[in-house]
Steps between C-alpha positions, in 0.01 A plus 500: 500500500171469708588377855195287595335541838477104676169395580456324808262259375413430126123655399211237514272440214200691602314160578766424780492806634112493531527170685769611728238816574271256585706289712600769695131626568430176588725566785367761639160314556448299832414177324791562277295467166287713290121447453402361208197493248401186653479660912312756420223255291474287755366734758293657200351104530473527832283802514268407212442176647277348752739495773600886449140630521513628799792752461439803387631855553815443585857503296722191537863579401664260230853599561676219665518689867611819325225710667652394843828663395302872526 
């Protein structure tokens, strides 16, 4: 007979276990979310549009306060 080793927690499908990944790097992040799709096209808007004309040269994090974290 086989003794079986107990597992402390039963394994996730992988699906779970991706969105508990993401939870948890969502915690690490000051506004406590990650940046979607959706962020970073709106400042791509921003730029292209009238009101963004007059930025140029310079790099504007997308990273929820991340950057501030070093």
């Amino acid at each position: 007979m086989r003794s079986r080793q107990a597992r402390s927690r039963p394994a996730l499908p992988a699906a779970d276990r991706f969105d508990e990944l993401l939870e948890r790097a969502a915690a690490t992040v000051p506004q406590h979310q990650l940046v979607t799709i959706e962020d970073v096209g709106g400042l791509a808007a921003f730029l292209v549009s009238d009101a963004g004309r007059h930025i140029t040269g310079t790099i504007i994090p997308v990273d929820g306060g991340q950057h501030l974290l070093g």
